[in-house]
C-alpha positions in Angstrom: 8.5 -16.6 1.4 6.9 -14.4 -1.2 8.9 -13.5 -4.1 8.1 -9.8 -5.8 8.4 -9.4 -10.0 8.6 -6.0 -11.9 10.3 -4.1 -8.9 11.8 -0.9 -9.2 15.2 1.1 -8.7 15.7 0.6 -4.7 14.3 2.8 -2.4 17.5 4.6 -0.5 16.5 4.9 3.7 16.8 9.1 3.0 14.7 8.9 -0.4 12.1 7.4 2.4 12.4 9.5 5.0 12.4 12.6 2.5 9.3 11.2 1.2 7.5 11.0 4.7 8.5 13.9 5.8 7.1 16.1 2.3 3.6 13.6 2.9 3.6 14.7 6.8 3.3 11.2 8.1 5.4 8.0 9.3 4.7 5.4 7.9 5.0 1.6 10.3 8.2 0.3 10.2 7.0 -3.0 9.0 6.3 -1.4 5.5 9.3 0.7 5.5 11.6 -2.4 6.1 9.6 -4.1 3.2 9.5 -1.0 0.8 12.9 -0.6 1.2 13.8 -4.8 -0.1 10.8 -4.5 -3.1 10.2 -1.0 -3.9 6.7 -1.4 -6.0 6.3 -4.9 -8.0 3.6 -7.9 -8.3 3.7 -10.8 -5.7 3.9 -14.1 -6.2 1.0 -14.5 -3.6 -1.3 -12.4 -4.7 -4.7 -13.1 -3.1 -5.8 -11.7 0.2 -8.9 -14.0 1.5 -11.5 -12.8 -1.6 -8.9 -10.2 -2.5 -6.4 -10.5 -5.7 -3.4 -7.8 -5.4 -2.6 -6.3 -8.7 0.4 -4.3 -8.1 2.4 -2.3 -5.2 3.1 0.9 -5.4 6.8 1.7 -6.1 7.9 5.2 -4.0 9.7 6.5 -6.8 11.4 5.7 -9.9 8.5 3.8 -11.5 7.7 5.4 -15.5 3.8 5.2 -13.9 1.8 5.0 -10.8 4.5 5.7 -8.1 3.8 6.7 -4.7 3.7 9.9 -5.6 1.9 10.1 -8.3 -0.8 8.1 -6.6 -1.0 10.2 -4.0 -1.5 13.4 -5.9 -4.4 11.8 -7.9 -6.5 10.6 -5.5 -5.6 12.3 -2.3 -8.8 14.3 -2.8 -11.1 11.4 -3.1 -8.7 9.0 -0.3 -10.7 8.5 3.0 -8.7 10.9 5.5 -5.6 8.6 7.6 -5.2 6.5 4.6 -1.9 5.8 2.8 -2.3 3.4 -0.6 0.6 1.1 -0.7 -1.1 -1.4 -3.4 -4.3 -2.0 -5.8 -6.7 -5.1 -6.5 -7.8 -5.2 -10.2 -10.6 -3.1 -9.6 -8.7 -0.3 -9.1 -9.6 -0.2 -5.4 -6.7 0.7 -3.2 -5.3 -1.5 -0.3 -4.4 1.0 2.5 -2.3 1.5 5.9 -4.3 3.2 8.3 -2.3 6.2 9.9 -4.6 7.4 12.2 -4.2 7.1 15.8 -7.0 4.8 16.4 -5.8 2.5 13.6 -2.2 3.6 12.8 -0.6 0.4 11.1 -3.9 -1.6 10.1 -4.4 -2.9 6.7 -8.0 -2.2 5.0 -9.5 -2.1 1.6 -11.1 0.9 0.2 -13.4 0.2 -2.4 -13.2 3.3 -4.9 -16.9 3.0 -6.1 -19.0 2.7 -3.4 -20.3 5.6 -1.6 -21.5 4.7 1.9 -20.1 3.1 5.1 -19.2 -0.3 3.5 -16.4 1.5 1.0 -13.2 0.8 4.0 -13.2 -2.8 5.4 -10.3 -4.4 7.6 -8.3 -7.0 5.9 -5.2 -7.4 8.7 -3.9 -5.5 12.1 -0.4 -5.0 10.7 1.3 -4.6 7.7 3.3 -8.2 8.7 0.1 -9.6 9.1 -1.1 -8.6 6.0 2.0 -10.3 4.3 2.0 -13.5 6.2 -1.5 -13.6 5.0 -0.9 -13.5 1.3 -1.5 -16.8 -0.5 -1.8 -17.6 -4.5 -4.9 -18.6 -5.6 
């Protein structure tokens, strides 16, 4: 079981489906069952194979660095069909895929790299992404 710290206000089912439906996606139910228990906050497994989490992104209510936020920032720079649901300490953003060939994969996509090696695949579902987690 993995425990979640520094969580935020929860997520209400409409706040969510509002929220998809002003992105223009749906987002795998896997993470919306999750994101509605822990809305944002730091695991207590935090490391991904190689990969130390930093933080999830809350949806709302979070003084910094919601959803939302994120979203508005980086959208520009975001590979297209990716959603940022969390960040490693490098500021590189840990993504659902929400494109058809990939819809509900988990990859990583390294912010400062500029070639074909910036996406890689960590897990084939959210769930699988989770049961993966492990601390140090």
């Amino acid at each position: 079981m993995i425990n979640f710290k520094n969580t935020k206000k929860q997520l209400l089912p409409e706040e969510l489906s509002e929220f998809e439906k002003e992105q223009g996606f749906i987002l795998p139910i896997d993470y919306k069952s999750h994101i509605l228990i822990y809305n944002g906050g730091r695991p207590d497994k935090d490391y991904f194979g190689d990969t130390r989490l930093s933080y999830f992104y809350p949806i709302k209510y979070g003084d910094s660095g919601t959803l939302e936020e994120t979203l508005n920032v980086i959208s520009d720079v975001l590979p297209d069909g990716f959603f940022p649901f969390a960040y490693d300490g490098g500021g590189n953003q840990i993504c659902i895929a929400l494109d058809e060939k990939n819809y509900g994969k988990i990859f990583i996509w390294y912010h400062d790299m500029d070639d074909d090696e910036d996406i890689e695949l960590l897990a084939n579902s959210f769930k699988e992404f989770m049961n993966g987690l492990t601390e140090e």
